[in-house]
LUMNUKE-366306 format. One record per residue (C-alpha): x, y, z; residue in one letter. Coordinates in pm, whole numbers. Example, Ala and Ser with C-alpha at 12.3 -4.5 7.8 and 13.67 -1.06 7.14 Angstrom:
<sites>
     c1     c2     c3 res
   1230   -450    780   A
   1367   -106    714   S
</sites>
This chain:
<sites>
     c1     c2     c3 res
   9447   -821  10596   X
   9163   -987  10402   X
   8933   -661  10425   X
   9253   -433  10327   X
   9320   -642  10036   X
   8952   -651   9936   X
   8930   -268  10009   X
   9210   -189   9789   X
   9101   -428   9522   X
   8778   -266   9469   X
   8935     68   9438   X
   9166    -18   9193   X
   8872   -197   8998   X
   8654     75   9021   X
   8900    305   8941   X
   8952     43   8571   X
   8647      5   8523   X
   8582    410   8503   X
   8902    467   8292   X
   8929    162   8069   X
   8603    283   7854   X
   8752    605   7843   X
   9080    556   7728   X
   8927    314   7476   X
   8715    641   7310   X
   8955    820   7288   X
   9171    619   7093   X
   8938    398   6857   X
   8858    554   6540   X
   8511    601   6479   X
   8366    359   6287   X
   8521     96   6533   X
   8505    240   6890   X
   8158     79   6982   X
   8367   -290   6906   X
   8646   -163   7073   X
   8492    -47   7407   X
   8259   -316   7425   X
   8561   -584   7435   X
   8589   -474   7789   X
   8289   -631   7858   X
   8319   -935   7670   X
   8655   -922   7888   X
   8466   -921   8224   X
   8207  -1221   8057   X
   8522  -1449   8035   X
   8672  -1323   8396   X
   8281  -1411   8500   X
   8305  -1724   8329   X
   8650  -1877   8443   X
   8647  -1755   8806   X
   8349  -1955   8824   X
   8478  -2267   8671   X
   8778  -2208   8904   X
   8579  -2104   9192   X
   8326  -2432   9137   X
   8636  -2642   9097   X
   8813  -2496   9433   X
   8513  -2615   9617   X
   8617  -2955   9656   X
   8931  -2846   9783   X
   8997  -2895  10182   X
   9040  -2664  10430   X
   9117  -2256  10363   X
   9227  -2338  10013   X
   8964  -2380   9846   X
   8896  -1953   9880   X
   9236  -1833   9883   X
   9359  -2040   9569   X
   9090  -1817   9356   X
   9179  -1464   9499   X
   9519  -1562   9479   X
   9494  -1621   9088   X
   9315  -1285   9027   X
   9608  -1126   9055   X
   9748  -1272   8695   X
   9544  -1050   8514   X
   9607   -745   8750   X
  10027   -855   8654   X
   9948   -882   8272   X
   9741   -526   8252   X
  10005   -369   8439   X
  10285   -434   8164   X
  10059   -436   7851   X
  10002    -84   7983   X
  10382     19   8000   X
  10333    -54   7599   X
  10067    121   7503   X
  10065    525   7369   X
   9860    781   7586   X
   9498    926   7506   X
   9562   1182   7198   X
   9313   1396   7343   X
   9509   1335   7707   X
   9824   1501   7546   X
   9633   1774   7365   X
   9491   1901   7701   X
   9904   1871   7797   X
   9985   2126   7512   X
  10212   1786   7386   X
  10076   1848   7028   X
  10379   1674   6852   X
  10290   1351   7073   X
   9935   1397   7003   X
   9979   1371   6668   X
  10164   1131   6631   X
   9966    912   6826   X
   9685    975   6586   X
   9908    864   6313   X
   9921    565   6456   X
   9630    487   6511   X
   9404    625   6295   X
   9698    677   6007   X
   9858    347   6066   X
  10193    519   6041   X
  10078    740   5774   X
  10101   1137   5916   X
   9966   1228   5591   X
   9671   1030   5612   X
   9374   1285   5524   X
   9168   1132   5872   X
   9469   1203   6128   X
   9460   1622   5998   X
   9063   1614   6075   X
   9096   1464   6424   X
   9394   1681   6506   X
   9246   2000   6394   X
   8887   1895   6575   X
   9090   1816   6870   X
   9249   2123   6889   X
   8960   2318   6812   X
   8748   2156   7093   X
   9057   2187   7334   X
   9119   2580   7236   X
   8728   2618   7275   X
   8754   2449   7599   X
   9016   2640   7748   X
   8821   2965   7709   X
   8517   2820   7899   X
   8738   2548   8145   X
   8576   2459   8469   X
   8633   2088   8526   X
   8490   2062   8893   X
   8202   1756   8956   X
   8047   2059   9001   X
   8041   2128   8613   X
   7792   1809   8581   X
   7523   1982   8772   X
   7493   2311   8558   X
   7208   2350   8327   X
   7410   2276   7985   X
   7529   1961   8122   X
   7268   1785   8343   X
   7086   1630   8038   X
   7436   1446   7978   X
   7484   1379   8335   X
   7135   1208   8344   X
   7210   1019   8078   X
   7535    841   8120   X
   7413    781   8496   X
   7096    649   8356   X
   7273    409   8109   X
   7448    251   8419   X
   7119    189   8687   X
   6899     77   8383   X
   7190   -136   8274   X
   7166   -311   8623   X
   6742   -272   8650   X
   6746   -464   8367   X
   6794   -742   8635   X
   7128   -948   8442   X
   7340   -884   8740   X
   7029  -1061   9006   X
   7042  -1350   8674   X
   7395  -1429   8769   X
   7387  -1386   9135   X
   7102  -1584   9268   X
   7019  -1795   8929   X
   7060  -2073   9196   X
   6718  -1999   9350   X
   6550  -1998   9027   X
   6695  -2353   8947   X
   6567  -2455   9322   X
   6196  -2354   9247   X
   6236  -2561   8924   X
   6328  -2859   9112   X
   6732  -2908   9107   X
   6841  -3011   9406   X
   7195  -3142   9418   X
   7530  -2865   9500   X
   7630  -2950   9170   X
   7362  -3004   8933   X
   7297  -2623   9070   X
   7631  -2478   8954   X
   7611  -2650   8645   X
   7295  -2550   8522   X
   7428  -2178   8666   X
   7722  -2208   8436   X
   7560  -2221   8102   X
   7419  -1843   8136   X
   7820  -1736   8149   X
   7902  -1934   7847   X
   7574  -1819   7714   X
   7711  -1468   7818   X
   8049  -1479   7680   X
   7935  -1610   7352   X
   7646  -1404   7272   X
   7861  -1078   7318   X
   8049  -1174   7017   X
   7784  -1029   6769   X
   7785   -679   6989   X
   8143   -635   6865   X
   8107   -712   6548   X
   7796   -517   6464   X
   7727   -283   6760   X
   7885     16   6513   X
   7630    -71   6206   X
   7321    -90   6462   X
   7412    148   6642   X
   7351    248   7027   X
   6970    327   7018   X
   6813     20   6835   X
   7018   -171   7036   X
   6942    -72   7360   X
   6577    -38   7271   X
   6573   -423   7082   X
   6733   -503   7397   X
   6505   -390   7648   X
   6210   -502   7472   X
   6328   -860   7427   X
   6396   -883   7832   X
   6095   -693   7934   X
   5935  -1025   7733   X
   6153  -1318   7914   X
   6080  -1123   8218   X
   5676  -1096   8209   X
   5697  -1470   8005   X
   5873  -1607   8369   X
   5633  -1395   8592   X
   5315  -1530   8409   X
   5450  -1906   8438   X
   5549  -1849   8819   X
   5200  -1698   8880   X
   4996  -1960   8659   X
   5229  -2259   8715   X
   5383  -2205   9046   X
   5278  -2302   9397   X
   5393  -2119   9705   X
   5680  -2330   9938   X
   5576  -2220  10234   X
   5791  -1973  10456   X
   6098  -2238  10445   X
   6133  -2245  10055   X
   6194  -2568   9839   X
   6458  -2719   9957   X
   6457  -2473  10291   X
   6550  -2214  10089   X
   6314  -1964  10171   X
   6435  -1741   9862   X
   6310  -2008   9636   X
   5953  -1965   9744   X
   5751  -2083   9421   X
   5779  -2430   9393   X
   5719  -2536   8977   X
   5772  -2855   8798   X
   5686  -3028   8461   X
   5712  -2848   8112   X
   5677  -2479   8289   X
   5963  -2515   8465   X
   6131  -2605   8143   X
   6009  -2288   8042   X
   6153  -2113   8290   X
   6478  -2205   8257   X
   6430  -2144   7902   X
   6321  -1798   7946   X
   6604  -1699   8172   X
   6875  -1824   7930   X
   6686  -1669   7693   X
   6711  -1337   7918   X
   7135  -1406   7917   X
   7099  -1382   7538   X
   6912  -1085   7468   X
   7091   -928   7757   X
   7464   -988   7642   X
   7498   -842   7259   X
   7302   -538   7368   X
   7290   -362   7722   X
   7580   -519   7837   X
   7852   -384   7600   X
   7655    -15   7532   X
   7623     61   7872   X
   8042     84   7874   X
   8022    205   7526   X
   7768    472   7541   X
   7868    670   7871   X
   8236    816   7720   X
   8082    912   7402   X
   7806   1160   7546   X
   8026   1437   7738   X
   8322   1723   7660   X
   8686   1609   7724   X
   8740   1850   7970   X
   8474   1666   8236   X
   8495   1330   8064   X
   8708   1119   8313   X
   8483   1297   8602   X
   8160   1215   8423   X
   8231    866   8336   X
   8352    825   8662   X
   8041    913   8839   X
   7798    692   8579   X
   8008    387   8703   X
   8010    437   9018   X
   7587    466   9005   X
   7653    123   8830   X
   7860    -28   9130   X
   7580    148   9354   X
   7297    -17   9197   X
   7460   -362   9219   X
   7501   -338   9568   X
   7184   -213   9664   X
   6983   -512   9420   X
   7221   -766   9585   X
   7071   -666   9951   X
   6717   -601   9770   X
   6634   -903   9583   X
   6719  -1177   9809   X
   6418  -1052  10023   X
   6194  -1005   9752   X
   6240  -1351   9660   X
   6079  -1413  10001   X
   5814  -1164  10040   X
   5659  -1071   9695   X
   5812  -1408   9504   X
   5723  -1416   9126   X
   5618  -1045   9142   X
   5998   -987   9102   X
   5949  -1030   8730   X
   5699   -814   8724   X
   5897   -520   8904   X
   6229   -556   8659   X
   5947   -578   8361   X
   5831   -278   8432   X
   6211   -135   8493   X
   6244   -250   8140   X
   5938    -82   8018   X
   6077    275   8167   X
   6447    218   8038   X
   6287    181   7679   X
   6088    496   7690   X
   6379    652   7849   X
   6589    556   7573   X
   6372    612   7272   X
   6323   1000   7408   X
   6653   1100   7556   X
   6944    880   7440   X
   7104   1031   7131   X
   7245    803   6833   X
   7675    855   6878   X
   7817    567   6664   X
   7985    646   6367   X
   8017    995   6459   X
   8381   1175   6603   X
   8335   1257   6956   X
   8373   1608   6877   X
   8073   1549   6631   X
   7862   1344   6987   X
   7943   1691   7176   X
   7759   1893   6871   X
   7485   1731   6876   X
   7420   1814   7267   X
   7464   2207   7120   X
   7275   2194   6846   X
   7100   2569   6876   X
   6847   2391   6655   X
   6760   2174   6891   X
   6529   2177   7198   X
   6698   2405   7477   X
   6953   2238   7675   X
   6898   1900   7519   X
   7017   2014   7174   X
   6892   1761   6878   X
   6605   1550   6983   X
   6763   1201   7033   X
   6464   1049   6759   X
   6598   1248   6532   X
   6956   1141   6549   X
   7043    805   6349   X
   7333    576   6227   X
   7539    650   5920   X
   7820    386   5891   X
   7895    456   5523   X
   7965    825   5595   X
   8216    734   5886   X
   8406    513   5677   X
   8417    799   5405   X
   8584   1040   5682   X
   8826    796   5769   X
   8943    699   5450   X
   8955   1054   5266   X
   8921   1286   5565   X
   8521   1376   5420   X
   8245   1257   5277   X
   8199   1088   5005   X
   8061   1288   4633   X
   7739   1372   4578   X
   7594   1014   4417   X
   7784    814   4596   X
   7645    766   4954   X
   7260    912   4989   X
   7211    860   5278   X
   7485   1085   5381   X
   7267   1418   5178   X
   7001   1354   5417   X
   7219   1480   5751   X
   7242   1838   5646   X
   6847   1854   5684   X
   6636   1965   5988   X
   6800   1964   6329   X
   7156   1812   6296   X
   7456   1978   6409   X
   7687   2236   6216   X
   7964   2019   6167   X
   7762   1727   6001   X
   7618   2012   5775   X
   7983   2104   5691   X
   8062   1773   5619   X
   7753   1719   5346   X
   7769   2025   5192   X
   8104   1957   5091   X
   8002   1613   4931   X
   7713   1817   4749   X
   7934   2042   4609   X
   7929   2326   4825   X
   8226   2485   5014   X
   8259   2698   5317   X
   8489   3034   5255   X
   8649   3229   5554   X
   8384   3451   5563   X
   8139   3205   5625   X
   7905   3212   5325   X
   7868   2934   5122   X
   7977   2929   4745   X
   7897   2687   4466   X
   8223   2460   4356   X
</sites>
């Protein structure tokens, strides 16, 4: 009964953790939806952080309790999700594809209009909706297979990308065998180890906070590029200390743990443990919300629930395979860990910088333009360097339905030049004064 239960729990959290993100996009307005999305994961940093304290507290409980009082309280927040749901309105996009156009919009109305069906926003997101549906509908094929052809694999890559460098980043081997690293550094009691374990998920939950805030005025690429770089540092910074510092244990480990198998003491081991934490904290504001955020962004609704789907389940992939794979590099190349998730980090960020497209503050029928752009390089579309942030001009759209006049946002003239997509150029040649007619020239207001 224990392997059922466990069997059906991790379908039913994979299957959450694939939709949640989703649902999330679909209904945040733009100039919100990287805050939005990414409260999932500062959701999962506090289910880290109190299963542990529960879990830590359990242990001094006798006999079978002390495991089956834990699992037995995860299902409270299975309970509460399951009637907060009954409350909540469907995706708008969700209905559109269900020809439920009334519903559609007037779930857009209340979200995006607050109530208002007149609000000048909630017309632009219906008629882009139903544009991209109508478009979609002519050209519908929404097999896995759809993924694979050539005007989708770049996306594909991408969103499955986002979830194996979010776990090569090495945060998920941080929280799972932290304990050894405390070991080499010379803790030795049950519980000075948990404690010193616990301040990375309070460090976690906390430093998330300034991801939600801000992640929508930064923006997806300097974020996941300031965030690689700054744990590609704490990573070499631990591997030189290990390598310079450290002594090898011996095949039993300190402690006989043969997983801890550099012994280090004094001010470097200080270091170390500063470095880690350190590691939490550049990890948690930036790769840890984006990597939910950025993945439902990228692709066409018609393959979105499929594609997201398959990034998170090479997410769950990857953390199974680095907790079987680490455990016994601790053992056999020790400190050179570091060295190997370093270099991870160095790949992600070149990755990133050349591939991964900027999508906050744009509509997500504005994300799928850019991967069209004819302009662009063939079946990449606008070179993701190219692309940038533009939180003034999102805020403009949602307030008015467009842009704002010529002379009052600059920064929104310079999107019409170069590579960007058509719609952008719509959009700022309307706040320049320009209009386009039926026939598709453009005319002087």
């Amino acid at each position: 009964m224990l392997i059922v239960g466990r069997i059906i729990n991790g379908f039913s959290v994979g299957i959450c953790s694939a939709q949640v993100p989703v649902y999330i996009a679909e209904l945040a307005p733009p100039s919100r939806r990287g805050g939005l999305i990414g409260a999932q994961q500062w959701a999962i940093t506090w289910g880290i952080m109190i299963m542990f304290y529960i879990s830590f507290g359990c242990s001094f409980l006798d006999g079978p309790q002390a495991f089956r009082v834990p699992w037995a309280l995860q299902m409270l927040p299975g309970i509460g999700l399951f009637f907060g749901m009954i409350m909540l309105p469907e995706s708008p996009r969700w209905l559109a594809r269900k020809d439920r156009w009334e519903d559609c919009y007037a779930v857009l109305a209340l979200v995006h209009g607050k109530g208002d069906s007149d609000a000048p926003f909630v017309a632009r997101e219906y008629k882009d909706i139903k544009d991209m549906v109508e478009f979609e509908r002519q050209n519908a094929d929404v097999t896995y297979l759809e993924l694979l052809k050539p005007n989708m694999i770049n996306r594909t890559h991408i969103g499955v990308f986002t979830q194996i460098w979010s776990q090569l980043t090495g945060m998920n081997v941080m929280m799972y065998y932290i304990t050894y690293v405390f070991t080499m550094t010379g803790a030795d009691s049950t519980s000075a180890l948990l404690l010193s374990s616990s301040i990375q998920y309070v460090i976690n939950v906390v430093m998330t906070i300034p991801a939600l805030l801000y992640v929508d005025r930064w923006g997806r690429r300097p974020t996941l590029l300031v965030g690689a770089t700054f744990m590609m540092i704490w990573m070499f910074a631990n591997a030189g200390l290990l390598a310079s510092y450290g002594e090898y244990a011996g095949p039993e480990g300190v402690n006989n743990t043969p997983e801890a198998s550099t012994r280090i003491s004094g001010p470097p081991a200080k270091a170390v443990i500063a470095c880690t934490y350190l590691f939490v904290a550049s990890f948690a504001p930036t790769w840890g919300p984006v990597s939910w955020i950025y993945p439902p962004e990228i692709y066409p609704l018609r393959v979105r629930g499929k594609a997201v789907a398959l990034s998170t389940s090479a997410n769950w992939a990857m953390n199974f395979a680095l907790a079987y794979f680490v455990p016994p590099a601790f053992v056999n190349i020790t400190w050179k860990v570091y060295i190997l998730f370093g270099v991870f980090l160095l790949a992600m960020f070149i990755h990133v910088f050349l591939m991964f497209p900027e999508t906050a503050n744009k509509t997500l029928e504005e994300v799928e333009s850019i991967f069209l752009d004819p302009h662009g390089i063939k079946r990449v579309g606008t070179p993701a360097w190219k692309t940038r942030v533009n939180h003034r001009r999102i805020l403009d759209v949602e307030r008015c339905g467009s842009v704002a006049e010529e002379g009052q946002d600059e920064s929104s003239k310079g999107m019409a030049a170069g590579s960007v997509v058509e719609e952008e150029q719509r959009i700022d040649r309307q706040s320049s004064g320009e209009a386009l007619f039926p026939d598709g020239h453009e005319k002087k207001i």
